[in-house]
PQR file with spaces between the fields and no chain letter, atoms N, CA, C, O and H, PARSE charges and radii, in Angstrom:
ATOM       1  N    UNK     1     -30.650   33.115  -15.764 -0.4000 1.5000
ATOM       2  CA   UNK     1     -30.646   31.761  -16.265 -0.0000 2.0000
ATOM       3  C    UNK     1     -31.798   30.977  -15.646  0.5500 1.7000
ATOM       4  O    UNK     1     -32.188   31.321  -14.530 -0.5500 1.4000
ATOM       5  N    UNK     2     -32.400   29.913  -16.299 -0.4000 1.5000
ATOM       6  CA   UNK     2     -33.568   29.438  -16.077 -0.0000 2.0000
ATOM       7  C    UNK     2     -32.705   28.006  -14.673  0.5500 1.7000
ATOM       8  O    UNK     2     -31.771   27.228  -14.871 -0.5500 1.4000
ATOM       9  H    UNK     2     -32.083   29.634  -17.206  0.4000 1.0000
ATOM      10  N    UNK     3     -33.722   28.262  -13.144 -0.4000 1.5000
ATOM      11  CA   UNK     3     -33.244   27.458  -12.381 -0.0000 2.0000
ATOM      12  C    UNK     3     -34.012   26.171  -12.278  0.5500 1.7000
ATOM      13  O    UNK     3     -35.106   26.442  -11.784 -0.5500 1.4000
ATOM      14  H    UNK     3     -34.480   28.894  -12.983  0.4000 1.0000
ATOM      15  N    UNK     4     -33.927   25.087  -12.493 -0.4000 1.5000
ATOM      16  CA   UNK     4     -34.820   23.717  -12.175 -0.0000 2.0000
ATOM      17  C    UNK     4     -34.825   23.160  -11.194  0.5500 1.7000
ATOM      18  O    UNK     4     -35.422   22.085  -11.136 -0.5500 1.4000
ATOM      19  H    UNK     4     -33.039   24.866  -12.894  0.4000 1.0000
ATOM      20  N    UNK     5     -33.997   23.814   -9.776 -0.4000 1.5000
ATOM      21  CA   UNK     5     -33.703   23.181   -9.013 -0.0000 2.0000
ATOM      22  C    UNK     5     -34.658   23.504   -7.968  0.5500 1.7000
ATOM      23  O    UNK     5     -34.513   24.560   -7.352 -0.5500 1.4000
ATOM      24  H    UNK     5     -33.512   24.687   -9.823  0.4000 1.0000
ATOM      25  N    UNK     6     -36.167   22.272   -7.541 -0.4000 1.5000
ATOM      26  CA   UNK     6     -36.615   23.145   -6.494 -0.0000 2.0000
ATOM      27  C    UNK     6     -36.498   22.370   -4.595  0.5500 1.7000
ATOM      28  O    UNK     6     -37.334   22.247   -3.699 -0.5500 1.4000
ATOM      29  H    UNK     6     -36.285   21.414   -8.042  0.4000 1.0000
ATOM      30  N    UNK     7     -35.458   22.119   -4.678 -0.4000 1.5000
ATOM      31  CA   UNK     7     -35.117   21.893   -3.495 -0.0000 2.0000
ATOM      32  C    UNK     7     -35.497   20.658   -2.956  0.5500 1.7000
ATOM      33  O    UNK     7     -35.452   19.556   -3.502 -0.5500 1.4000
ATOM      34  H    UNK     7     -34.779   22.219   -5.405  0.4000 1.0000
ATOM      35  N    UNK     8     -35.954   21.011   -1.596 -0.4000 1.5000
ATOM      36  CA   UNK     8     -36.914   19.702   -0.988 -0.0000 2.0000
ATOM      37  C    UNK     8     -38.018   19.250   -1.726  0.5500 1.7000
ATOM      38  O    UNK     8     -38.393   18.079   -1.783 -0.5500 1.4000
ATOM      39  H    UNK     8     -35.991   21.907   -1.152  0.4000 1.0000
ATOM      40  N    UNK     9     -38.525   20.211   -2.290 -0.4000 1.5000
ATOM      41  CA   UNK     9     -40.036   19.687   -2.788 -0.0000 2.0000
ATOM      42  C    UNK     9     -40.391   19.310   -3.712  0.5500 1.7000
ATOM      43  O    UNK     9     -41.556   19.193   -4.093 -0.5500 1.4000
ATOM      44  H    UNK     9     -38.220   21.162   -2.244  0.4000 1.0000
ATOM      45  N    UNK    10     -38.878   18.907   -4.533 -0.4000 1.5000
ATOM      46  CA   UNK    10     -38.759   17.905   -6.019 -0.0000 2.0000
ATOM      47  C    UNK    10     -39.422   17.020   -5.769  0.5500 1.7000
ATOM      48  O    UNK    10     -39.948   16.715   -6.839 -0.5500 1.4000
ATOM      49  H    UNK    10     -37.932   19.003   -4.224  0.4000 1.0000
ATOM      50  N    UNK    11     -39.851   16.201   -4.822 -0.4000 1.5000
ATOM      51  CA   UNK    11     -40.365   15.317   -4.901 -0.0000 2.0000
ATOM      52  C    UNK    11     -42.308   15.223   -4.918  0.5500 1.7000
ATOM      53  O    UNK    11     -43.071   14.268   -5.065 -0.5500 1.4000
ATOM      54  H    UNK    11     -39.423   16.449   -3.952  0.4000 1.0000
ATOM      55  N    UNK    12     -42.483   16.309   -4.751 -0.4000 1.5000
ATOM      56  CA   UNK    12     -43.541   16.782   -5.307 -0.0000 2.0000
ATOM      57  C    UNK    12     -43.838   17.473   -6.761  0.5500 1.7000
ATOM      58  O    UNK    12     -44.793   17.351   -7.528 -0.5500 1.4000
ATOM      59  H    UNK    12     -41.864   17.085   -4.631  0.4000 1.0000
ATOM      60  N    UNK    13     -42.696   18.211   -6.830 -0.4000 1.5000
ATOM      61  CA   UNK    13     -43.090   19.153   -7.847 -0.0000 2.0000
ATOM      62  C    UNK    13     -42.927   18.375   -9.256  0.5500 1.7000
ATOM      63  O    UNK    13     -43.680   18.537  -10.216 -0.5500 1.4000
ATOM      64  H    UNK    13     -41.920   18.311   -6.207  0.4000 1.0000
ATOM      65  N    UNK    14     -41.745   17.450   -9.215 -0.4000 1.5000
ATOM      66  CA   UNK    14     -41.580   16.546  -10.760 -0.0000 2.0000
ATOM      67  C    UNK    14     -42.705   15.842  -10.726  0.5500 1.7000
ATOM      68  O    UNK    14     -43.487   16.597  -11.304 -0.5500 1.4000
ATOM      69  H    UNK    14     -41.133   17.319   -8.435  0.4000 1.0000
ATOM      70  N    UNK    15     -43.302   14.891  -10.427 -0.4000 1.5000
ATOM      71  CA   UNK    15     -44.230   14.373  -10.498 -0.0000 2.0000
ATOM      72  C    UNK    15     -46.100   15.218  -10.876  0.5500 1.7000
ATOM      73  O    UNK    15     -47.003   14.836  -11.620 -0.5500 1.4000
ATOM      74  H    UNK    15     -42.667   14.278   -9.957  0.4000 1.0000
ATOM      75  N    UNK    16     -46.011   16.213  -10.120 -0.4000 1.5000
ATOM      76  CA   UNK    16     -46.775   17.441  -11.103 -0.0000 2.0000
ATOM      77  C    UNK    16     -46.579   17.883  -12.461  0.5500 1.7000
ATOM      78  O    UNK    16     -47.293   17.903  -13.463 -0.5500 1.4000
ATOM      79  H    UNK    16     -45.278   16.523   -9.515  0.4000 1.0000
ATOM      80  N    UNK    17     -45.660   18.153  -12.255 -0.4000 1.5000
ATOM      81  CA   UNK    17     -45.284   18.510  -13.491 -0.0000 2.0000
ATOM      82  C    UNK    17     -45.883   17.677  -14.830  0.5500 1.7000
ATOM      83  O    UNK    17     -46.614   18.073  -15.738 -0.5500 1.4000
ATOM      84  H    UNK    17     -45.080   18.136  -11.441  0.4000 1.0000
ATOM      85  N    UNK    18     -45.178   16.156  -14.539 -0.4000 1.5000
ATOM      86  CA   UNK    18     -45.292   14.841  -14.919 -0.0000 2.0000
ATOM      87  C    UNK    18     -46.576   15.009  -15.291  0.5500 1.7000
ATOM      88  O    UNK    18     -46.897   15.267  -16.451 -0.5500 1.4000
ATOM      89  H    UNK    18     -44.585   15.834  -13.801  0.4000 1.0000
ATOM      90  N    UNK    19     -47.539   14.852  -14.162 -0.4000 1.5000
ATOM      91  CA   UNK    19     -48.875   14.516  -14.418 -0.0000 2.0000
ATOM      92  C    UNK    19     -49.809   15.355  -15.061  0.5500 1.7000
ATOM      93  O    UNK    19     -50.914   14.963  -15.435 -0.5500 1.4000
ATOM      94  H    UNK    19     -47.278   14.642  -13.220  0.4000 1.0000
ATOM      95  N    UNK    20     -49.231   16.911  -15.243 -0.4000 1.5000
ATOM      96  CA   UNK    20     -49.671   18.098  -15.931 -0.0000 2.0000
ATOM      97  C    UNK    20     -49.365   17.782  -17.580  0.5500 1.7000
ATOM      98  O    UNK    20     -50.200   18.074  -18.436 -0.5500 1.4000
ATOM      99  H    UNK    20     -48.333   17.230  -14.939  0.4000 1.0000
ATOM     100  N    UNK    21     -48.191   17.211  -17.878 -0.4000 1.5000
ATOM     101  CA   UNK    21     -47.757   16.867  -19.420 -0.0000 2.0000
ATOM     102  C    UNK    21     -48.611   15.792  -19.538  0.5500 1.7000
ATOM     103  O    UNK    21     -49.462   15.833  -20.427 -0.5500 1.4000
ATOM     104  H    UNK    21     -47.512   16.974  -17.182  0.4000 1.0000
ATOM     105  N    UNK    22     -48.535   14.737  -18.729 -0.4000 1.5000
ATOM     106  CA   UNK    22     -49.698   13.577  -19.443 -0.0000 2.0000
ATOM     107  C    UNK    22     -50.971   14.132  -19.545  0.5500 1.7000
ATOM     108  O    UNK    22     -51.526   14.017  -20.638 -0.5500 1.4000
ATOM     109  H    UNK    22     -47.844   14.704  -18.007  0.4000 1.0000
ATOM     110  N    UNK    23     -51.634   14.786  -18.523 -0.4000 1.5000
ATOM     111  CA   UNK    23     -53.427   14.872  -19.184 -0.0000 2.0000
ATOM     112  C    UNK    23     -53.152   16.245  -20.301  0.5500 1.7000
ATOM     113  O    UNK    23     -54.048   16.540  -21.092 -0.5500 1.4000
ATOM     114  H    UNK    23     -51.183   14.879  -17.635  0.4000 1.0000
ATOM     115  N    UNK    24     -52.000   16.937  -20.278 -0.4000 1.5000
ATOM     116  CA   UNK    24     -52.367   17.572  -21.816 -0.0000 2.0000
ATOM     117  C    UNK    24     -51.827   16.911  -23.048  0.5500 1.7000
ATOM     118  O    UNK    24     -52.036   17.417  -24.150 -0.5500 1.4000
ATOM     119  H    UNK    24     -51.273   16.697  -19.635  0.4000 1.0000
ATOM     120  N    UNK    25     -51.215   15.919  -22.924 -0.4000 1.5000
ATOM     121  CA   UNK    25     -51.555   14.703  -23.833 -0.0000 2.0000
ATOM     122  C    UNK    25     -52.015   14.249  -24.186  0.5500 1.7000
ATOM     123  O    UNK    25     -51.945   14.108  -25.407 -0.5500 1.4000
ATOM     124  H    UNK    25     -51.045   15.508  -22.029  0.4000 1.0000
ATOM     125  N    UNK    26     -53.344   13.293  -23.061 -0.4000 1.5000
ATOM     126  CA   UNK    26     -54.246   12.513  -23.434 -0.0000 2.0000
ATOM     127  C    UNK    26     -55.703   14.122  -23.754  0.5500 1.7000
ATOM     128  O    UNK    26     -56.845   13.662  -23.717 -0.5500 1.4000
ATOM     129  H    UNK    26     -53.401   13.408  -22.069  0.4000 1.0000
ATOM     130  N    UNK    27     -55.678   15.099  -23.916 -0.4000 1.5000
ATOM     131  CA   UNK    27     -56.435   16.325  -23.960 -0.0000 2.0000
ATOM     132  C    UNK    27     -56.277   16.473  -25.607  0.5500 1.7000
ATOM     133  O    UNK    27     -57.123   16.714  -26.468 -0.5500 1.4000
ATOM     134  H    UNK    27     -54.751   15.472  -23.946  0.4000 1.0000
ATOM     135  N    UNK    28     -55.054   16.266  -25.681 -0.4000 1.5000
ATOM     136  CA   UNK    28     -54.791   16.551  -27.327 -0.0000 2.0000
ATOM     137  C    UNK    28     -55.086   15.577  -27.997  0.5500 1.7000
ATOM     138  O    UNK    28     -55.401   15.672  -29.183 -0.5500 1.4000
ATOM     139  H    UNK    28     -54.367   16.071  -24.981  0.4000 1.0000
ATOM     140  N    UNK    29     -55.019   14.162  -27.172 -0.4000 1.5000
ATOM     141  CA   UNK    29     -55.049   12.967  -28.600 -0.0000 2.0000
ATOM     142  C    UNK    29     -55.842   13.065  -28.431  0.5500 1.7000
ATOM     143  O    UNK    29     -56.267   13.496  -29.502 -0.5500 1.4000
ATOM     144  H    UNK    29     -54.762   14.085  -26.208  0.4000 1.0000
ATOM     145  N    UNK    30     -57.133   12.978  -27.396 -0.4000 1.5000
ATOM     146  CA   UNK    30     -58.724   12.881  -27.352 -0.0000 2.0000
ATOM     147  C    UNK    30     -59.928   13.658  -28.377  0.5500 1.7000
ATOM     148  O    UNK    30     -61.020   13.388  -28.878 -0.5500 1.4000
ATOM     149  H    UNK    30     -56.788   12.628  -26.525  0.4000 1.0000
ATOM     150  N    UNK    31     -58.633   15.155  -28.300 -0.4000 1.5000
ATOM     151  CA   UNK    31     -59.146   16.325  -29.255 -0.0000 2.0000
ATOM     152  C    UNK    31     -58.931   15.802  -30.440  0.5500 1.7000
ATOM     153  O    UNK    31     -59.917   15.950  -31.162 -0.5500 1.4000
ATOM     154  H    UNK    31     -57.746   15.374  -27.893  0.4000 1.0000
ATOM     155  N    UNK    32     -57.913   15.160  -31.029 -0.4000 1.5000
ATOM     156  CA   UNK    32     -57.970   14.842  -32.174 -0.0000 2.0000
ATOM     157  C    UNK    32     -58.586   13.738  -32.888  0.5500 1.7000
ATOM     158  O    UNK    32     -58.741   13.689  -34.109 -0.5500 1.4000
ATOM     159  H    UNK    32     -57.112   15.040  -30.443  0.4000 1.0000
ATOM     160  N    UNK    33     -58.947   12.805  -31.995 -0.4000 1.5000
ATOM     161  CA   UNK    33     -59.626   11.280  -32.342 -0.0000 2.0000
ATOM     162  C    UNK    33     -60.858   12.449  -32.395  0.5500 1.7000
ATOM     163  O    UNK    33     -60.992   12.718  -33.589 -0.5500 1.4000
ATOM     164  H    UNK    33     -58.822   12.845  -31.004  0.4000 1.0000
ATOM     165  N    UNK    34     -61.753   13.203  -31.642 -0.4000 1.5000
ATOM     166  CA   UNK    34     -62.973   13.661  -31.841 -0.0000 2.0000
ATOM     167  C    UNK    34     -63.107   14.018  -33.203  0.5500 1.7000
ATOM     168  O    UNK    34     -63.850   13.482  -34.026 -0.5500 1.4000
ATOM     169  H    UNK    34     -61.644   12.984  -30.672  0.4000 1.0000
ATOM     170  N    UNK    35     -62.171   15.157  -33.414 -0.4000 1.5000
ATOM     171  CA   UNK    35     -61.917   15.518  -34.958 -0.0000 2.0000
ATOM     172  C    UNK    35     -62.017   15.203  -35.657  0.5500 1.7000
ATOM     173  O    UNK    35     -62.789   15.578  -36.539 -0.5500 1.4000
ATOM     174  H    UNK    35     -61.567   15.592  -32.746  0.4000 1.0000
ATOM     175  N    UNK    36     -60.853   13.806  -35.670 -0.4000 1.5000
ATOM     176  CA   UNK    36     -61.540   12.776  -36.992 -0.0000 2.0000
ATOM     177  C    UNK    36     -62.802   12.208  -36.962  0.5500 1.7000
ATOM     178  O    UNK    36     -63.544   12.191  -37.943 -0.5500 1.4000
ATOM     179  H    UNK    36     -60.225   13.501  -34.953  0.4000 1.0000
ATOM     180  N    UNK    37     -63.105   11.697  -35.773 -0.4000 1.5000
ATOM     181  CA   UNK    37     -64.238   10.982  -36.264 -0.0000 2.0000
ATOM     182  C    UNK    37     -65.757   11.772  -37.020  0.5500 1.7000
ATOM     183  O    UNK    37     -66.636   11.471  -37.829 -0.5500 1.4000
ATOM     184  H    UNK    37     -62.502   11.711  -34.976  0.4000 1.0000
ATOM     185  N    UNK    38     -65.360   12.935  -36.152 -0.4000 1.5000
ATOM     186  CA   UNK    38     -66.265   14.440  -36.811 -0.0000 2.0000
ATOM     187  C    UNK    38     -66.334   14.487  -38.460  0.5500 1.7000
ATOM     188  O    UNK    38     -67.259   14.620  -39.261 -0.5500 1.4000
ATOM     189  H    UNK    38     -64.647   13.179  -35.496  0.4000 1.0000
ATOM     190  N    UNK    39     -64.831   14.305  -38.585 -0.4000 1.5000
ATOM     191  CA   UNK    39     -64.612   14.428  -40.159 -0.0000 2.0000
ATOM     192  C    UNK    39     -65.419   13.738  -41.105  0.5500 1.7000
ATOM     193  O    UNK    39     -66.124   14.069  -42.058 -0.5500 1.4000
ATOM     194  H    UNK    39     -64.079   14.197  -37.934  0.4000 1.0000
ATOM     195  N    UNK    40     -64.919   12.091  -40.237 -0.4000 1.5000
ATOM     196  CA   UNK    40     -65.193   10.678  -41.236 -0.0000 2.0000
ATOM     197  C    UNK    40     -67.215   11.164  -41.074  0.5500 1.7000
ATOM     198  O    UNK    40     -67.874   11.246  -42.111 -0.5500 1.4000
ATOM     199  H    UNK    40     -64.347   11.822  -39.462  0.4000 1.0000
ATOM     200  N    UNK    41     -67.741   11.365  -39.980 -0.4000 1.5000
ATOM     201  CA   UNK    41     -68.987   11.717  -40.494 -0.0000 2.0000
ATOM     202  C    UNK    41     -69.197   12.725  -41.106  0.5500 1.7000
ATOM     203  O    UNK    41     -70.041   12.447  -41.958 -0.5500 1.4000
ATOM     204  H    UNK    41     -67.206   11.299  -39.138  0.4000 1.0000
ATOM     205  N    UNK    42     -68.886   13.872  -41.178 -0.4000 1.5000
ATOM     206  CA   UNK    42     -69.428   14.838  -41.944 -0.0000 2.0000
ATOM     207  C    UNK    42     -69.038   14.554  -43.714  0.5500 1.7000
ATOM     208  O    UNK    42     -69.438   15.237  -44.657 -0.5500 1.4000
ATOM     209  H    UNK    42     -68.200   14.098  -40.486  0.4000 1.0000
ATOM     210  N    UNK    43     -68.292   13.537  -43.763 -0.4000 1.5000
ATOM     211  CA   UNK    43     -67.458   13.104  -45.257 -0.0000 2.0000
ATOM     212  C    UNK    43     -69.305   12.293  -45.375  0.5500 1.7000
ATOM     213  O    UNK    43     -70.216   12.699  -46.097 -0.5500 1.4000
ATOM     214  H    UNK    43     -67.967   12.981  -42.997  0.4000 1.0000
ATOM     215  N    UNK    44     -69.323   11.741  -44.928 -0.4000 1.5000
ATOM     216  CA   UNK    44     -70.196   10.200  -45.216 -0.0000 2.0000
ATOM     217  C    UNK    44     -71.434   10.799  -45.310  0.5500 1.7000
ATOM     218  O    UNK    44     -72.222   10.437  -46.184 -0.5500 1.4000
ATOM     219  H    UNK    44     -68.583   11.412  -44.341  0.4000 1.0000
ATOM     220  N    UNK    45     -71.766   11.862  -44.346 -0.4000 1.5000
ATOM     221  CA   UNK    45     -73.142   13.082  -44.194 -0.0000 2.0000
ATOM     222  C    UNK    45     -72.976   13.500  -46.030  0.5500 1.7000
ATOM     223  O    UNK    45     -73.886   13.481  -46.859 -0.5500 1.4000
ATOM     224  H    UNK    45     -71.126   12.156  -43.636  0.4000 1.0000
ATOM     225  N    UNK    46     -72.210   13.688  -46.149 -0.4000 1.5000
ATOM     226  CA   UNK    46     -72.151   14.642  -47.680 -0.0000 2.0000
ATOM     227  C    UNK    46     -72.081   13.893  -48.708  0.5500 1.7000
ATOM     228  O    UNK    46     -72.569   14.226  -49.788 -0.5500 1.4000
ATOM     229  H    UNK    46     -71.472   13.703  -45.475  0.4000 1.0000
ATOM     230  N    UNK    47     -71.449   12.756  -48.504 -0.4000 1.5000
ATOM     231  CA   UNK    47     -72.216   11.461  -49.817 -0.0000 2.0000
ATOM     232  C    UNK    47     -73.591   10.771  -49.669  0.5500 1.7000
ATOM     233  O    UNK    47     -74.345   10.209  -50.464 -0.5500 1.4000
ATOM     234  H    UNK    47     -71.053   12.486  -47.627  0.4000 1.0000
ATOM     235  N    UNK    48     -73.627   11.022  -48.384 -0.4000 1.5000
ATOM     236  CA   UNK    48     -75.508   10.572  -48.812 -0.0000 2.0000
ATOM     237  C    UNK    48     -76.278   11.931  -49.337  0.5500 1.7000
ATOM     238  O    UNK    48     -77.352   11.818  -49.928 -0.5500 1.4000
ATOM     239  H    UNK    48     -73.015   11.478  -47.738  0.4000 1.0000
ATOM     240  N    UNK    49     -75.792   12.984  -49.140 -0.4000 1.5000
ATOM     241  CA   UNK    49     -77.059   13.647  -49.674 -0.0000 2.0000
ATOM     242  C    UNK    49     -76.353   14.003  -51.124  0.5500 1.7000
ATOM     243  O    UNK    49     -76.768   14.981  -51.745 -0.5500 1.4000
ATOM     244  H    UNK    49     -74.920   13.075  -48.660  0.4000 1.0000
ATOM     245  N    UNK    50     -75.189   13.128  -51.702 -0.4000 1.5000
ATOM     246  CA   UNK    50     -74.952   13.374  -52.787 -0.0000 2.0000
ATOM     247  C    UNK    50     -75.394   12.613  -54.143  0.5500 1.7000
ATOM     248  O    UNK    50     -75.405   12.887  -55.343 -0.5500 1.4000
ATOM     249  H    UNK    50     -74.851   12.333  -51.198  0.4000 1.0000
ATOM     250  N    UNK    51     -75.912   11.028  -52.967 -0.4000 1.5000
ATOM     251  CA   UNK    51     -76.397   10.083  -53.636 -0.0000 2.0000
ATOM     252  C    UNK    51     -77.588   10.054  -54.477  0.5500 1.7000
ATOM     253  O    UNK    51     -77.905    9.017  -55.061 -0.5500 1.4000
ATOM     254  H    UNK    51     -75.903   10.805  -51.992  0.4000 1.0000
């Protein structure tokens, strides 16, 4: 069975943890704002040379 319990050093280890889920959070939204904005230019790149 999966144990969560890590003793004394919960008070280290949740807060890692913690701070490991937020920057692959802000990793993913960052990745995805890049994306779009990649998009919205390569959209706008392809109507000017459509113009």
């Amino acid at each position: 069975m999966l144990d969560l319990d890590p003793g004394p050093y919960a008070v280290y280890i949740w807060p890692a943890y913690g701070l490991t889920v937020l920057v692959f959070i802000l990793m993913i939204a960052g990745s995805l704002n890049r994306a779009r904005r990649w998009r919205r230019k390569a959209e706008a790149f392809s109507k000017d040379r459509e113009a």
